[in-house]
MIVEX-208680 format. One record per residue: residue in one letter; z, x, y of N, C-alpha, C, O, CB in turn. Coordinates in nm, 3 decimals. Glycine has a CB too. Layout:
<sites>
<site residuo="A" n_pz="Z" n_px="X" n_py="Y" ca_pz="Z" ca_px="X" ca_py="Y" c_pz="Z" c_px="X" c_py="Y" o_pz="Z" o_px="X" o_py="Y" cb_pz="Z" cb_px="X" cb_py="Y"/>
...
</sites>
This chain:
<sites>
<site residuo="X" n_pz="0.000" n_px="0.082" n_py="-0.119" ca_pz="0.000" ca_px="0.000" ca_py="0.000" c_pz="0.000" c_px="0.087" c_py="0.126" o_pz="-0.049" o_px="0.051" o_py="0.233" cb_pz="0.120" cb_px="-0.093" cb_py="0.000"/>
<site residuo="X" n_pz="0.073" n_px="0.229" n_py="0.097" ca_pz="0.064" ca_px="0.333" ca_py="0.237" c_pz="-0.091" c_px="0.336" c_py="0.224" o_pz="-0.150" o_px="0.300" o_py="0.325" cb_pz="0.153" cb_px="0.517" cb_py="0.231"/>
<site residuo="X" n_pz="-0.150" n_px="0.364" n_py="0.141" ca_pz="-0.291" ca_px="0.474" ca_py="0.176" c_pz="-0.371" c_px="0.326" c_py="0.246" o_pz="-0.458" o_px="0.336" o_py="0.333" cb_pz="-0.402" cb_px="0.577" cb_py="-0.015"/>
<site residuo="X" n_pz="-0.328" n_px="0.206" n_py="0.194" ca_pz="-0.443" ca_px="0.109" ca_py="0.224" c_pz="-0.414" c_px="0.120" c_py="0.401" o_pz="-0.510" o_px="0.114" o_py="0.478" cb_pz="-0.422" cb_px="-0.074" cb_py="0.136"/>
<site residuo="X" n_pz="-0.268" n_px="0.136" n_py="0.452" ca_pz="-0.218" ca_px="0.072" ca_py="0.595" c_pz="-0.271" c_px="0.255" c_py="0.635" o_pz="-0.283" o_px="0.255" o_py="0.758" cb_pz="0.005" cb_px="-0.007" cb_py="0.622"/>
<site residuo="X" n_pz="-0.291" n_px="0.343" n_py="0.601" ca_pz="-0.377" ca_px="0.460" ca_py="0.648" c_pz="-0.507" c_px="0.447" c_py="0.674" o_pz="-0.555" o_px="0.501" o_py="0.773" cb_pz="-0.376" cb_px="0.556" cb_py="0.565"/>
<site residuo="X" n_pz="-0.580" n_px="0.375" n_py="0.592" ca_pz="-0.707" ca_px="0.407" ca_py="0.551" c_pz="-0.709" c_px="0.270" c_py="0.725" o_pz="-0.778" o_px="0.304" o_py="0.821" cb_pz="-0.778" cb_px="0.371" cb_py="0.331"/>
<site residuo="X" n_pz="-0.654" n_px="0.175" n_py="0.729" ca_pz="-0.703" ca_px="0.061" ca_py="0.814" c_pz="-0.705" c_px="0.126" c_py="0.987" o_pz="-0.780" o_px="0.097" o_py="1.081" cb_pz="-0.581" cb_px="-0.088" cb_py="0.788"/>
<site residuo="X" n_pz="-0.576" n_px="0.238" n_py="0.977" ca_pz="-0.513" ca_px="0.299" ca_py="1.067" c_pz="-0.656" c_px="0.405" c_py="1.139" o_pz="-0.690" o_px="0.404" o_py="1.257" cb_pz="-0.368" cb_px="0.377" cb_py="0.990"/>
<site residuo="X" n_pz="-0.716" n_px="0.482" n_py="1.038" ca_pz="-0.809" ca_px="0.575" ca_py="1.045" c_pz="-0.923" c_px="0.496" c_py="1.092" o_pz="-0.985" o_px="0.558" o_py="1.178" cb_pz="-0.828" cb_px="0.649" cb_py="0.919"/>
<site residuo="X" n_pz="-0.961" n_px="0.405" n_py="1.071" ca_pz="-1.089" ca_px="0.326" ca_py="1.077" c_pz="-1.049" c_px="0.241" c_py="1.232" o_pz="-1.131" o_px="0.240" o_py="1.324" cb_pz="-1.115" cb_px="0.209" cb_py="0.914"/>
<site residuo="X" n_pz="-0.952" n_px="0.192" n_py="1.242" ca_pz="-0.894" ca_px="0.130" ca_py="1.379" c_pz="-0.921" c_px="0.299" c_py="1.471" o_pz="-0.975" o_px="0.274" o_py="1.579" cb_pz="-0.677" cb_px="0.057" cb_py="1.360"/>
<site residuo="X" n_pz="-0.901" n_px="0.441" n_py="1.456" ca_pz="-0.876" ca_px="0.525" ca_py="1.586" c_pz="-1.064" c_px="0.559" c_py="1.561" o_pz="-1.114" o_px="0.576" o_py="1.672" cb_pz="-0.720" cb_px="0.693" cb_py="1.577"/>
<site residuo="X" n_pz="-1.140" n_px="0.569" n_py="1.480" ca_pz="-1.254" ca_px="0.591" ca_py="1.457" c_pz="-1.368" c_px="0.482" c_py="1.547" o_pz="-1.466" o_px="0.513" o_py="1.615" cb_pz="-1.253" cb_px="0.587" cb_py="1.310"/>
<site residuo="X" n_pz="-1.325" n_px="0.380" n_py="1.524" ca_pz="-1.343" ca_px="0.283" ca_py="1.594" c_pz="-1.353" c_px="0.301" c_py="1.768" o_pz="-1.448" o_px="0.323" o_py="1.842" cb_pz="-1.242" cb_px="0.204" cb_py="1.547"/>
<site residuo="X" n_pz="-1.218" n_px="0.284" n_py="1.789" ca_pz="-1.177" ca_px="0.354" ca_py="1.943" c_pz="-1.264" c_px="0.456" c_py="1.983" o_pz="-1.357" o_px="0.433" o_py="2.061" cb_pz="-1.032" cb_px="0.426" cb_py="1.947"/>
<site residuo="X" n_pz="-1.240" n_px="0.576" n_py="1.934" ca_pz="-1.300" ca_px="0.663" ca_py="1.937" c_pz="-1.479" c_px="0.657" c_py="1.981" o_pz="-1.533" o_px="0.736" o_py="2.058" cb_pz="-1.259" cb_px="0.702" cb_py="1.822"/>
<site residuo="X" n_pz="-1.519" n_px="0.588" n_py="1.938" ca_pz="-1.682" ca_px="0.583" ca_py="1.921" c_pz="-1.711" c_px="0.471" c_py="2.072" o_pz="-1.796" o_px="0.487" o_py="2.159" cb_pz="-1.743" cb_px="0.495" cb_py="1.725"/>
<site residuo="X" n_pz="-1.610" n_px="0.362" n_py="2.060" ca_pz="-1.624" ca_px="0.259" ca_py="2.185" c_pz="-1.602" c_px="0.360" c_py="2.305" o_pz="-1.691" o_px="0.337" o_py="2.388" cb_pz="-1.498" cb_px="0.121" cb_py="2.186"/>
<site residuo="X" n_pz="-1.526" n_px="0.452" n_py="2.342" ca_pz="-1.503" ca_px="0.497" ca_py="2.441" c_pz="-1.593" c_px="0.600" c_py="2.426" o_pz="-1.647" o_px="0.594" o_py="2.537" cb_pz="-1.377" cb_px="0.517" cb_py="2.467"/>
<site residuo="X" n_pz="-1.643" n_px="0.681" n_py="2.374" ca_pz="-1.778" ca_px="0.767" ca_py="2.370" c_pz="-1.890" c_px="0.657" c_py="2.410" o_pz="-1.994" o_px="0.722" o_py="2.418" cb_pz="-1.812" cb_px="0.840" cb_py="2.204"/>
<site residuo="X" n_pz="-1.912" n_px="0.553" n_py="2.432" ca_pz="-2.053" ca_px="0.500" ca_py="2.465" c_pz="-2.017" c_px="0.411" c_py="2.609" o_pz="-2.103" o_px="0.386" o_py="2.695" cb_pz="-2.124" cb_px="0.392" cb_py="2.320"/>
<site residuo="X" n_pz="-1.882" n_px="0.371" n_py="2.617" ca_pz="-1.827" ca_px="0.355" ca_py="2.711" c_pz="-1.754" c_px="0.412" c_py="2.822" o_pz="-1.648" o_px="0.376" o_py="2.872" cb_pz="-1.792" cb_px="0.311" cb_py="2.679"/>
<site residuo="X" n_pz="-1.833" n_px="0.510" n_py="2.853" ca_pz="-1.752" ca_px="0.605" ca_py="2.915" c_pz="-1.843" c_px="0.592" c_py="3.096" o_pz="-1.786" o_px="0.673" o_py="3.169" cb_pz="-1.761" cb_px="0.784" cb_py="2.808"/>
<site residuo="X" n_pz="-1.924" n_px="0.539" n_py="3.151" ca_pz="-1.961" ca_px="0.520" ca_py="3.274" c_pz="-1.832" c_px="0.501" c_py="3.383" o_pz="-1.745" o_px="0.426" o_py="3.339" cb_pz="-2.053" cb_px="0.405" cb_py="3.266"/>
<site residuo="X" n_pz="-1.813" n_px="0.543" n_py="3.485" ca_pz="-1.719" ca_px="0.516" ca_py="3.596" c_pz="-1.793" c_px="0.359" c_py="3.632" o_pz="-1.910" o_px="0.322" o_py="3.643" cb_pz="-1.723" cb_px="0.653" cb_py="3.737"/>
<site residuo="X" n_pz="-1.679" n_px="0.300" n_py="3.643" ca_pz="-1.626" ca_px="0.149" ca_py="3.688" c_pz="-1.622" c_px="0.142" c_py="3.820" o_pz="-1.721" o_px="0.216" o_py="3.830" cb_pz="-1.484" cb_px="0.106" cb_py="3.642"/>
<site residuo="X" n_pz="-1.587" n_px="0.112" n_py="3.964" ca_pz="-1.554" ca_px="0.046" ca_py="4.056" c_pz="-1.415" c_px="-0.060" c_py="4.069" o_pz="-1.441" o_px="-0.180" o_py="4.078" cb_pz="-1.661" cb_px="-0.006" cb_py="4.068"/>
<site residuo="X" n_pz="-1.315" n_px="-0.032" n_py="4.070" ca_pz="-1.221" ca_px="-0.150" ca_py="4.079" c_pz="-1.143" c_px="-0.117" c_py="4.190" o_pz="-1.079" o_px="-0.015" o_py="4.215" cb_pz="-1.133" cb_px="-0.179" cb_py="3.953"/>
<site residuo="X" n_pz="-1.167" n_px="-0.288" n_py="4.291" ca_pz="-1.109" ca_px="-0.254" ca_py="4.421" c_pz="-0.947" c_px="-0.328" c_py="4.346" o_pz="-0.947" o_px="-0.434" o_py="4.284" cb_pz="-1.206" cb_px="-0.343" cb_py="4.592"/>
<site residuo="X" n_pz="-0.808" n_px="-0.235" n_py="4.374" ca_pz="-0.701" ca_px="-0.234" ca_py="4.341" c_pz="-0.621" c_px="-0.340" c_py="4.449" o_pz="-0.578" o_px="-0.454" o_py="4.436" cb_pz="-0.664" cb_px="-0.094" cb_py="4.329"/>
<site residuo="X" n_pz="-0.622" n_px="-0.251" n_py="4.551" ca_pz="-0.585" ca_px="-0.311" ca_py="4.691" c_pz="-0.698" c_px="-0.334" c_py="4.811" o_pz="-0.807" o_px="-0.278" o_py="4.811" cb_pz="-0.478" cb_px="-0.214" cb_py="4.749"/>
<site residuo="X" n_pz="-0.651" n_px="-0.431" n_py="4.919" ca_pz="-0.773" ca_px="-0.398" ca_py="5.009" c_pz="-0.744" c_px="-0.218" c_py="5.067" o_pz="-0.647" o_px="-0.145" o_py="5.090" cb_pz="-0.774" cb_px="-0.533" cb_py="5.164"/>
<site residuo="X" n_pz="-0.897" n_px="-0.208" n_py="5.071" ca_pz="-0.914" ca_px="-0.052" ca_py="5.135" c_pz="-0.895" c_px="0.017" c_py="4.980" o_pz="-0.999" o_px="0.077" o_py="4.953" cb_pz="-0.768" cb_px="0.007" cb_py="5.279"/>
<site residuo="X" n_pz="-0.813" n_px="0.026" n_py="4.891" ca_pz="-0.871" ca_px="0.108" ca_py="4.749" c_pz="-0.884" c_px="0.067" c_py="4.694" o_pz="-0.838" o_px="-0.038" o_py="4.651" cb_pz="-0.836" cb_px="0.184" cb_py="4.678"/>
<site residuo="X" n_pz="-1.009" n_px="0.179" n_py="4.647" ca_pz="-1.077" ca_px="0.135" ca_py="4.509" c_pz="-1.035" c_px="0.219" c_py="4.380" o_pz="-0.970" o_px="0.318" o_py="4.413" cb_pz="-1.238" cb_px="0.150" cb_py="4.523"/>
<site residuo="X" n_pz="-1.045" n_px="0.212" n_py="4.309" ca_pz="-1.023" ca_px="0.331" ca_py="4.232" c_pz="-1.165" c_px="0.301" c_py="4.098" o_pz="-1.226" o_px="0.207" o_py="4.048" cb_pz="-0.827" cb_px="0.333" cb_py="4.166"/>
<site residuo="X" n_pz="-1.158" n_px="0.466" n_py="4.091" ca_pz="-1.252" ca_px="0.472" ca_py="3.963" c_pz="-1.248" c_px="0.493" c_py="3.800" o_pz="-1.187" o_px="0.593" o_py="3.761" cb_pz="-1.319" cb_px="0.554" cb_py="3.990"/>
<site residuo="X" n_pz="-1.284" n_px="0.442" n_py="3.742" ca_pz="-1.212" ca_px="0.456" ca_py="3.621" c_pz="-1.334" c_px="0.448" c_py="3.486" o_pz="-1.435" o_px="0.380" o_py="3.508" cb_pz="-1.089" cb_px="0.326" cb_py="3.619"/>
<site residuo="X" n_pz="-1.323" n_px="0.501" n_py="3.385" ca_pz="-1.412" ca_px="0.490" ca_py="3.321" c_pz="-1.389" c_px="0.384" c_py="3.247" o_pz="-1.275" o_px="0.369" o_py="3.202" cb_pz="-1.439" cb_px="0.588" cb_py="3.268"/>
<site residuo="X" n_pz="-1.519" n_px="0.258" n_py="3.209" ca_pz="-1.502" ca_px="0.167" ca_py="3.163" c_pz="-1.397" c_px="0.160" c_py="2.996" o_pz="-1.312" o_px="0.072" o_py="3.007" cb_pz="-1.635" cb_px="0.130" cb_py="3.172"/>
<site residuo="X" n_pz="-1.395" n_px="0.205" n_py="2.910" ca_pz="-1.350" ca_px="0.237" ca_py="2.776" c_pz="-1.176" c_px="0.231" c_py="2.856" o_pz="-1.091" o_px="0.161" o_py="2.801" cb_pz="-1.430" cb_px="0.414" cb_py="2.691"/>
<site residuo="X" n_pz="-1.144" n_px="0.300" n_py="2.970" ca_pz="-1.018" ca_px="0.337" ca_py="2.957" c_pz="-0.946" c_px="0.188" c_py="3.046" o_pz="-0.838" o_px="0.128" o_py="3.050" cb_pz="-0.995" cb_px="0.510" cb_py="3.027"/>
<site residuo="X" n_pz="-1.101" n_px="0.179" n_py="3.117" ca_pz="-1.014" ca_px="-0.022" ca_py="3.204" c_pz="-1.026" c_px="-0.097" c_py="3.119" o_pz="-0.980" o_px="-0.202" o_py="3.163" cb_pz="-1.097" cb_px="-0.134" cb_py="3.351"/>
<site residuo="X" n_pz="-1.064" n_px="-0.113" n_py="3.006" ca_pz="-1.072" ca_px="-0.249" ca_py="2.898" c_pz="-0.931" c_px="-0.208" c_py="2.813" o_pz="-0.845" o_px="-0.289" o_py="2.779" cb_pz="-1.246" cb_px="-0.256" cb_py="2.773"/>
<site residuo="X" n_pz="-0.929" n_px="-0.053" n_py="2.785" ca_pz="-0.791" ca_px="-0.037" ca_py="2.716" c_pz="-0.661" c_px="-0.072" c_py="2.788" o_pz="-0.567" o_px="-0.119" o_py="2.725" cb_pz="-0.777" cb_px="0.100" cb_py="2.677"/>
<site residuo="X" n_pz="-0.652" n_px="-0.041" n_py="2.959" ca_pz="-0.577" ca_px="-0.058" ca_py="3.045" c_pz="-0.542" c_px="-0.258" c_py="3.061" o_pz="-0.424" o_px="-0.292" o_py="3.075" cb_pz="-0.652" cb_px="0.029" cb_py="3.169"/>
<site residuo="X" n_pz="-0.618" n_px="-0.333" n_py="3.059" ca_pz="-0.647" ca_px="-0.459" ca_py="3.067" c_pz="-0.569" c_px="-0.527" c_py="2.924" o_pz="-0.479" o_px="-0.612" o_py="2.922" cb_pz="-0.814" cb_px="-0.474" cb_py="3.080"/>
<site residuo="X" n_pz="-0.639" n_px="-0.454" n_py="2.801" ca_pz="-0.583" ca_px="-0.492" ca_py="2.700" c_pz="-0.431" c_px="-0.475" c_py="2.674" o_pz="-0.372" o_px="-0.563" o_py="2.612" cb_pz="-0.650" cb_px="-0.440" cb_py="2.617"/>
<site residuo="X" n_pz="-0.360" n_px="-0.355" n_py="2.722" ca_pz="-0.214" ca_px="-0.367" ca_py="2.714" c_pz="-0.138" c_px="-0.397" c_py="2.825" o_pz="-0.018" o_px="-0.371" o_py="2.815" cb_pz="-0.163" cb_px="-0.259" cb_py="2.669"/>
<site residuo="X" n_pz="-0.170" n_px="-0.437" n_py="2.909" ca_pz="-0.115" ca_px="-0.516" ca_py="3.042" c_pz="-0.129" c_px="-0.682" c_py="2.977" o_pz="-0.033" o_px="-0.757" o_py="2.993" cb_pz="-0.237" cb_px="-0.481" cb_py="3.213"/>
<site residuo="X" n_pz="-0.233" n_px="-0.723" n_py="2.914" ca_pz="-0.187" ca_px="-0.865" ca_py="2.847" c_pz="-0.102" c_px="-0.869" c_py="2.713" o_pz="-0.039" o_px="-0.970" o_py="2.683" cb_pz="-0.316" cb_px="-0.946" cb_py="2.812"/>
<site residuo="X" n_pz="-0.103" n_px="-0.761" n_py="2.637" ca_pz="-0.062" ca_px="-0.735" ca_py="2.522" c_pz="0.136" c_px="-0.720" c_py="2.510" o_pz="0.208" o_px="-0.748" o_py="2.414" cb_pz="-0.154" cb_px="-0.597" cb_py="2.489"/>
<site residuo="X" n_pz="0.173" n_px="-0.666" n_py="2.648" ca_pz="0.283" ca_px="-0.639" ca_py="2.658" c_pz="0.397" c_px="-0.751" c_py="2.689" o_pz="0.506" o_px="-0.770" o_py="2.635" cb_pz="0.273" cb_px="-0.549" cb_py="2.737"/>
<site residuo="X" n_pz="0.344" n_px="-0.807" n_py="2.775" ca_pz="0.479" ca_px="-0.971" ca_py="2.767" c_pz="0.522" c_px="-1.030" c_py="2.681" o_pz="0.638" o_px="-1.060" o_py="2.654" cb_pz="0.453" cb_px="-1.098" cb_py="2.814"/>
<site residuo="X" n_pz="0.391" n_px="-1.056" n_py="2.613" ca_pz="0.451" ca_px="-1.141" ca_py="2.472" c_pz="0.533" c_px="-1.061" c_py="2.363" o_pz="0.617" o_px="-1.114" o_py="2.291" cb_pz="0.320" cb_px="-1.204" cb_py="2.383"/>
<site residuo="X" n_pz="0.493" n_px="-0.906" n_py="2.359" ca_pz="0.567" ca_px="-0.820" ca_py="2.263" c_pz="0.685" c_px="-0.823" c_py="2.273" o_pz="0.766" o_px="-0.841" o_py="2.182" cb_pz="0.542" cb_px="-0.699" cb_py="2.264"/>
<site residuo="X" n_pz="0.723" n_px="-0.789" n_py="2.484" ca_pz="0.808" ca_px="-0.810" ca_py="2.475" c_pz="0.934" c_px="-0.873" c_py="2.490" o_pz="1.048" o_px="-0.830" o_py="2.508" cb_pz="0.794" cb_px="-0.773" cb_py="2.478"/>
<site residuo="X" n_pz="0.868" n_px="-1.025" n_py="2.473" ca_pz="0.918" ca_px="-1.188" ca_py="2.459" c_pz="0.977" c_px="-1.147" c_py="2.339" o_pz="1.099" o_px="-1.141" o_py="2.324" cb_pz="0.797" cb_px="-1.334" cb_py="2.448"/>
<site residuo="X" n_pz="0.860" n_px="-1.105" n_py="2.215" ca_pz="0.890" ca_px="-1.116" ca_py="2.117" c_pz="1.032" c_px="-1.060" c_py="2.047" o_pz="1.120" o_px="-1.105" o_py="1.973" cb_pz="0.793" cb_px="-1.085" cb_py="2.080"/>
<site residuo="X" n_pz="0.998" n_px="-0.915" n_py="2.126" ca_pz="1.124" ca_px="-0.836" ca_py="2.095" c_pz="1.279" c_px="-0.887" c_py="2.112" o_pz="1.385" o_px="-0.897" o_py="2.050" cb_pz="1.113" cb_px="-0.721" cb_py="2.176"/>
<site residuo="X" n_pz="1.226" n_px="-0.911" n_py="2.226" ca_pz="1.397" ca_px="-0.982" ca_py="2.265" c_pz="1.463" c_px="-1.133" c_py="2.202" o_pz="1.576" o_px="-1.169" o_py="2.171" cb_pz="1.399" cb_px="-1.019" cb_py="2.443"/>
<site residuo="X" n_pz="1.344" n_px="-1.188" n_py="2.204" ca_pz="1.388" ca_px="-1.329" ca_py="2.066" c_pz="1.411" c_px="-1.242" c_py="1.915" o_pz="1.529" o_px="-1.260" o_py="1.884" cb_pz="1.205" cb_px="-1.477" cb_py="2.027"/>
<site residuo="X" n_pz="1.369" n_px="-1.187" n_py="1.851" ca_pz="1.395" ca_px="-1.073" ca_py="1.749" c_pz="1.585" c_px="-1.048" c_py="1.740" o_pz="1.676" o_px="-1.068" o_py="1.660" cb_pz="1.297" cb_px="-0.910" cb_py="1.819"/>
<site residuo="X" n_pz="1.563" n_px="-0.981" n_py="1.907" ca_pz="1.704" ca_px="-0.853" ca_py="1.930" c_pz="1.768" c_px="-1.036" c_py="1.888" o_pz="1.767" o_px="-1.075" o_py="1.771" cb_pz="1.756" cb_px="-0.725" cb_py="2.165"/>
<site residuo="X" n_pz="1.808" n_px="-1.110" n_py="1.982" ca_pz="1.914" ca_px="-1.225" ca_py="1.993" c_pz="1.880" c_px="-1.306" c_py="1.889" o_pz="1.948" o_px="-1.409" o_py="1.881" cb_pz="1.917" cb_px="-1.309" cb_py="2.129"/>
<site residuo="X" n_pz="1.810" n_px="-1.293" n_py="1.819" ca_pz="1.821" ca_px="-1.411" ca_py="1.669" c_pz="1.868" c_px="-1.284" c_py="1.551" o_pz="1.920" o_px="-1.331" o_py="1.451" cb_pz="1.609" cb_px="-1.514" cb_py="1.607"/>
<site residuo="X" n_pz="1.858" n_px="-1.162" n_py="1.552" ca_pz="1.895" ca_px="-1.095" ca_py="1.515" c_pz="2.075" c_px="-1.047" c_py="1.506" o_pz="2.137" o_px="-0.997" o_py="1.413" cb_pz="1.813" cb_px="-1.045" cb_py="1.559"/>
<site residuo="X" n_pz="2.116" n_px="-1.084" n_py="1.637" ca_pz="2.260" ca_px="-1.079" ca_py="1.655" c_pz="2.317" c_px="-1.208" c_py="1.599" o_pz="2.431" o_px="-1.208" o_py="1.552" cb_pz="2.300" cb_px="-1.058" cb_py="1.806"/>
<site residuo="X" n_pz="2.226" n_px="-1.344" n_py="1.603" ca_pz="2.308" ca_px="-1.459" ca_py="1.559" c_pz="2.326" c_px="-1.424" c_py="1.423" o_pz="2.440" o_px="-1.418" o_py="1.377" cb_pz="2.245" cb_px="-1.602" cb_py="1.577"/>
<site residuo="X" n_pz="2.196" n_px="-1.393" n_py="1.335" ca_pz="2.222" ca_px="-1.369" ca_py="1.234" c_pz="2.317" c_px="-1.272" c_py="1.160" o_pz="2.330" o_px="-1.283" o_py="1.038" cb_pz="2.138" cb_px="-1.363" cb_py="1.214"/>
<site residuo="X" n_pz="2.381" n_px="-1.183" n_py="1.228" ca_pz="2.489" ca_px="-1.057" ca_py="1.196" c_pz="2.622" c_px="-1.151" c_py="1.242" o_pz="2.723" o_px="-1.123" o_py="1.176" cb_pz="2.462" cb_px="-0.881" cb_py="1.310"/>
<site residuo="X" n_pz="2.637" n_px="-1.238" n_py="1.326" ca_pz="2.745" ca_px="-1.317" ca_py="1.341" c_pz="2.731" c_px="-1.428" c_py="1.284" o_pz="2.824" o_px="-1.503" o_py="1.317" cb_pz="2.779" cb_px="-1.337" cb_py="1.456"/>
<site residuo="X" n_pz="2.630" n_px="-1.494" n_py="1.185" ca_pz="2.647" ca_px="-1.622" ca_py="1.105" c_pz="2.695" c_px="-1.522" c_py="0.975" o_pz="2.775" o_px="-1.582" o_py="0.903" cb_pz="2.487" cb_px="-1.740" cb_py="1.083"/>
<site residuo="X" n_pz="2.661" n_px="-1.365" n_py="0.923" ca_pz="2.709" ca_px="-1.316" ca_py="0.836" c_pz="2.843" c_px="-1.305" c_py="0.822" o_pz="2.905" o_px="-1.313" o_py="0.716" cb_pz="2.662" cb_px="-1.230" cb_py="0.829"/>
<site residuo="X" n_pz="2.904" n_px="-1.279" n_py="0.966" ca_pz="3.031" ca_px="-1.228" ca_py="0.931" c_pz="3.132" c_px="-1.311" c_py="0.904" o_pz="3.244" o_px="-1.283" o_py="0.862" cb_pz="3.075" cb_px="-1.153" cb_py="1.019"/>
<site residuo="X" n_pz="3.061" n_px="-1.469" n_py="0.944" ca_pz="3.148" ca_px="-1.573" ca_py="0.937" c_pz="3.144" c_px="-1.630" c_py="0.773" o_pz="3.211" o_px="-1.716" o_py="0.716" cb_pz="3.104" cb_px="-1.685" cb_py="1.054"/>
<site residuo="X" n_pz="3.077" n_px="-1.577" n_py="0.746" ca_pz="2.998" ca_px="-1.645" ca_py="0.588" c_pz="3.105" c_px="-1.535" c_py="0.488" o_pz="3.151" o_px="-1.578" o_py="0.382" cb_pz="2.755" cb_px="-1.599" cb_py="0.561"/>
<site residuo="X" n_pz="3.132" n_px="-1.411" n_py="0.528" ca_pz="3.206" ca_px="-1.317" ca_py="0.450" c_pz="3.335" c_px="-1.370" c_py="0.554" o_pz="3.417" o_px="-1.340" o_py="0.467" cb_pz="3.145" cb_px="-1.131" cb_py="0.444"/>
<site residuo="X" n_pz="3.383" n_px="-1.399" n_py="0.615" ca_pz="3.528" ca_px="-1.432" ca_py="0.638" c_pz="3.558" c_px="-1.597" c_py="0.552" o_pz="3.665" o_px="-1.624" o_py="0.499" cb_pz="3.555" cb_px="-1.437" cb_py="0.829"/>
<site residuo="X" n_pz="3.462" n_px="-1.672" n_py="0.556" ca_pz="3.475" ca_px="-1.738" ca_py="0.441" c_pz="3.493" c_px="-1.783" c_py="0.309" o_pz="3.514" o_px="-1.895" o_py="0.264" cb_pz="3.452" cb_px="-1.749" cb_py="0.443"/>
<site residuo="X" n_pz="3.478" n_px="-1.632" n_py="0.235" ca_pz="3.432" ca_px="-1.643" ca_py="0.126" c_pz="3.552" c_px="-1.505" c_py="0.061" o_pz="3.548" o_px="-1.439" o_py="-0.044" cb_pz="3.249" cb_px="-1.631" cb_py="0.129"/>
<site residuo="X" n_pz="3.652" n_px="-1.504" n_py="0.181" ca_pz="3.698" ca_px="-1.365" ca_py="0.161" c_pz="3.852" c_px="-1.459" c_py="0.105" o_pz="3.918" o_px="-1.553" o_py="0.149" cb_pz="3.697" cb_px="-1.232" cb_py="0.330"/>
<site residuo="X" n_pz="3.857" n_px="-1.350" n_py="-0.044" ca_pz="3.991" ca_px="-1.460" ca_py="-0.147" c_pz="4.125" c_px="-1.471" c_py="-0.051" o_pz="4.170" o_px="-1.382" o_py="0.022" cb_pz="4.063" cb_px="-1.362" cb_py="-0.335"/>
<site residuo="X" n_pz="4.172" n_px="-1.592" n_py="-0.070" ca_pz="4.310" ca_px="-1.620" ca_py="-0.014" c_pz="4.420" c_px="-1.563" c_py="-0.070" o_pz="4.430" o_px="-1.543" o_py="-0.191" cb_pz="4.339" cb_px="-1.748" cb_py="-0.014"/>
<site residuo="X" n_pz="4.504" n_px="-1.536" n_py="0.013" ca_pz="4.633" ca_px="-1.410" ca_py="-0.020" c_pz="4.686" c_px="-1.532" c_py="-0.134" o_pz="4.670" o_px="-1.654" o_py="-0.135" cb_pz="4.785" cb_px="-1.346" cb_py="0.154"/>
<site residuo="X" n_pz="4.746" n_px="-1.453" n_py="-0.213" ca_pz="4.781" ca_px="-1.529" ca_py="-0.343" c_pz="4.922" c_px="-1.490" c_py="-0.329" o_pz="4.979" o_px="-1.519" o_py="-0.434" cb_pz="4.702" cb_px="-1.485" cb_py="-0.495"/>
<site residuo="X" n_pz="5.006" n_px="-1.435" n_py="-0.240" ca_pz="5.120" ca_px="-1.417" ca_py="-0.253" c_pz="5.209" c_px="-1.553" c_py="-0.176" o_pz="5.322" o_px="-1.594" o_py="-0.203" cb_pz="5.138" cb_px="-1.275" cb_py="-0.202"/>
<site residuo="X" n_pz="5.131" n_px="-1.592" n_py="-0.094" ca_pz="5.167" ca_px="-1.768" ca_py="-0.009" c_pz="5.121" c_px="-1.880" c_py="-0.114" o_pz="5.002" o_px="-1.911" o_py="-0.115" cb_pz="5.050" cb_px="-1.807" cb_py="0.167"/>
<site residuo="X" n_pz="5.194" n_px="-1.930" n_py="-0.185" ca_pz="5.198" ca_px="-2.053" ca_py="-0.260" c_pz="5.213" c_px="-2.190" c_py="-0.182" o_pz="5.286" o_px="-2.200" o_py="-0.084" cb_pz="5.309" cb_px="-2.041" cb_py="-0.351"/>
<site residuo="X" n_pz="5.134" n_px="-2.299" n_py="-0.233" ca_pz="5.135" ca_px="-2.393" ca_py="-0.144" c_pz="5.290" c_px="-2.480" c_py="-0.196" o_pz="5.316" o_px="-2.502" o_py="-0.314" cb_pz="4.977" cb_px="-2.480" cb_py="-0.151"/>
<site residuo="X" n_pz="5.373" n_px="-2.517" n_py="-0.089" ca_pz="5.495" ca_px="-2.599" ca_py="-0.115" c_pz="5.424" c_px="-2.721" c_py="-0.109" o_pz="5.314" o_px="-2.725" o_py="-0.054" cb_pz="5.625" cb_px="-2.586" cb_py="-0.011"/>
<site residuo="X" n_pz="5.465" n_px="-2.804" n_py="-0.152" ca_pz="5.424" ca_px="-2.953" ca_py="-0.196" c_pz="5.514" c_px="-3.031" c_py="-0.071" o_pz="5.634" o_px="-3.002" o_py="-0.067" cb_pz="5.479" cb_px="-3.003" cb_py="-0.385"/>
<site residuo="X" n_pz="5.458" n_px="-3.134" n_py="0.037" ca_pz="5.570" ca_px="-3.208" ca_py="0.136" c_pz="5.607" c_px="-3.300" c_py="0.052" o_pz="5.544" o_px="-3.364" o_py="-0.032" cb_pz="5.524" cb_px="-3.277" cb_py="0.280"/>
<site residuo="X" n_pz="5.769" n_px="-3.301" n_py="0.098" ca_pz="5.827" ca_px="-3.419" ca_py="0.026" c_pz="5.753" c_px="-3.606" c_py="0.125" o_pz="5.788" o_px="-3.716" o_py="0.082" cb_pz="6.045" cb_px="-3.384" cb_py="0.045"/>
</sites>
């Protein structure tokens, strides 16, 4: 299962690799008024792609981190539950 998530890994930077070799012309992008900046196309589509890519990751992450903590505190309550009762306290019966 490693060599298959290698082999997908190699073919994903090969990939890249070849798009930005044919994509490589300077761009035009006015940033602010008065600058522009220049950029080679391959590197503004990569730039574009992780500026949308990043919010949701890291939405994701942080619903992850805090459902992650509920779950370490629904554990500990589940082992304080389940943890044997002192057997040296006998129950007295009320009259």
């Amino acid at each position: 299962m490693q060599s298959l998530r290698t082999i997908c890994w190699v073919i994903l930077a090969i990939a890249l690799t070849i798009f930005a070799l044919f994509n490589s012309q300077p761009v035009a992008v006015a940033v602010w008024p008065g600058y522009v900046a220049e950029l080679p196309l391959s590197i503004l589509i990569l730039l574009v792609f992780i500026i949308g890519f990043l919010p949701p990751f890291l939405f994701n992450m942080g619903n992850r981190w805090r459902l992650g903590r509920k779950i370490a505190v629904q554990e500990q309550v589940i082992t304080q539950l389940r943890a044997p009762v002192n057997s040296n306290e006998t129950a007295t019966p009320t009259p």
